[in-house]
N, C-alpha and C positions, 0 to 999 in steps of 0.2 A: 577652381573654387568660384562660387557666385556669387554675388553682390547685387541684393534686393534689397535698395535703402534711397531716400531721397539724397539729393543735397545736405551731408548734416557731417561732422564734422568724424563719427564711425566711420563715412563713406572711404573719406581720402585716407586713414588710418588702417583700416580693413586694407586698400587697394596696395598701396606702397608698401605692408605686410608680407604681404601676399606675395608682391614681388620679390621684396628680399627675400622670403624663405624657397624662393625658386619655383614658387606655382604660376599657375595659368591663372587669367582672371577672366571671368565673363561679367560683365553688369548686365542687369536685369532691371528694365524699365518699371517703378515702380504705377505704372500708370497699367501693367500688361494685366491680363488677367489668366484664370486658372489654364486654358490650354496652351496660350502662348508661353508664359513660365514653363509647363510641364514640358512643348517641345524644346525651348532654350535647352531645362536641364537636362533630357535627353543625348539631343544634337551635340552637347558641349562635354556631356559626361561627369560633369558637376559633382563631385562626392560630400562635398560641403557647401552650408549658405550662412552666409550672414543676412541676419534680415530684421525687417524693424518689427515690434510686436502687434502692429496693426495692420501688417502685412499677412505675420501666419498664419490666417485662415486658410489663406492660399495653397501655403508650401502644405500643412495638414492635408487637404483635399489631394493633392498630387504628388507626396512624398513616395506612397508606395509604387507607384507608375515611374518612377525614374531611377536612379541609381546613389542618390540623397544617403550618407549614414550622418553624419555630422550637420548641427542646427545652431549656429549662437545667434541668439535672441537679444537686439537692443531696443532701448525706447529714443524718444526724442530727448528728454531731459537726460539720459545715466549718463552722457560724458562729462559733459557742461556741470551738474549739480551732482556725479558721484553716486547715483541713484540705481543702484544694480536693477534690472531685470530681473525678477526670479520666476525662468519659468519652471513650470510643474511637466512638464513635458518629457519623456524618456529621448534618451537621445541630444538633449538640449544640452544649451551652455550658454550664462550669458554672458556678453560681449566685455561687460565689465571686468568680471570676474576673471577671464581670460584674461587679458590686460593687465592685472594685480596679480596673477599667479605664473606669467612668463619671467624668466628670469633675462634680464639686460644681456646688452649683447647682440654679437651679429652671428646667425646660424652658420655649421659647417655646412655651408653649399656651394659645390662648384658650377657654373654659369657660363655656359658659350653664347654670348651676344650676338653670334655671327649664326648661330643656327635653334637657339630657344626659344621658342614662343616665348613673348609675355601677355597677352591679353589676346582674345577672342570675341570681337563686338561686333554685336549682329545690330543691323542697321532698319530702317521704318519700312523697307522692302521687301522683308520677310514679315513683317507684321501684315503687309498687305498679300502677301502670297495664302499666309493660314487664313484670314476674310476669305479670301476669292474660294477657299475649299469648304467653306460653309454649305 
């Protein structure tokens, strides 16, 4: 699962989610633009993003290029003031909303710490490998 969001308070909420339900996490630089994201979700195999709504112009442009079904959509203010996101978007879901419809509790998921991924983070080195392919 991917994580295109700045510092904001979804971030760490999204990530530690993520973890407990026993996914993979990639973060995604929200400074990247459309080909970097599109090779992230590729490379990563990403099936879902969280991402903030001034982001998804992005994820729109490169959704169908990658392996993307699943979209929740937050803003800056929905956690802090409550303020869902609604997007119009098929596919979507926002981040709120999700949040107020999971039910409490810790998923049945069994976890080998000794051999499970938990996150995938690609580092400034590969940003500078897709430049150099320009």
């Amino acid at each position: 699962m991917a994580i295109f969001l700045p510092n904001i308070p979804q971030f760490i909420i999204a990530y530690f989610g993520i973890l407990k339900a026993g996914g993979v996490v990639t973060a995604i630089s929200p400074l990247h633009r459309e080909r970097e994201v599109e090779y992230q979700l590729n490379d990563s195999g990403a099936q879902t993003i969280v991402v903030l709504n001034s982001l998804y112009p992005i994820i729109a442009k490169v959704k169908q290029k990658t392996q993307l079904k699943n979209i929740l959509v937050t803003g800056l203010d929905e956690y802090c003031y409550k303020k869902a996101v609604s997007p119009d978007i098929s596919h979507t879901l926002a981040f709120q909303v999700l949040l107020e419809k999971t039910p409490c509790g810790s998923p049945n998921v069994q976890l080998n710490p000794n051999e499970d991924l938990a996150a995938l983070q690609y580092t400034g080195a590969q940003r500078e490998r897709l430049r150099a392919q320009c």
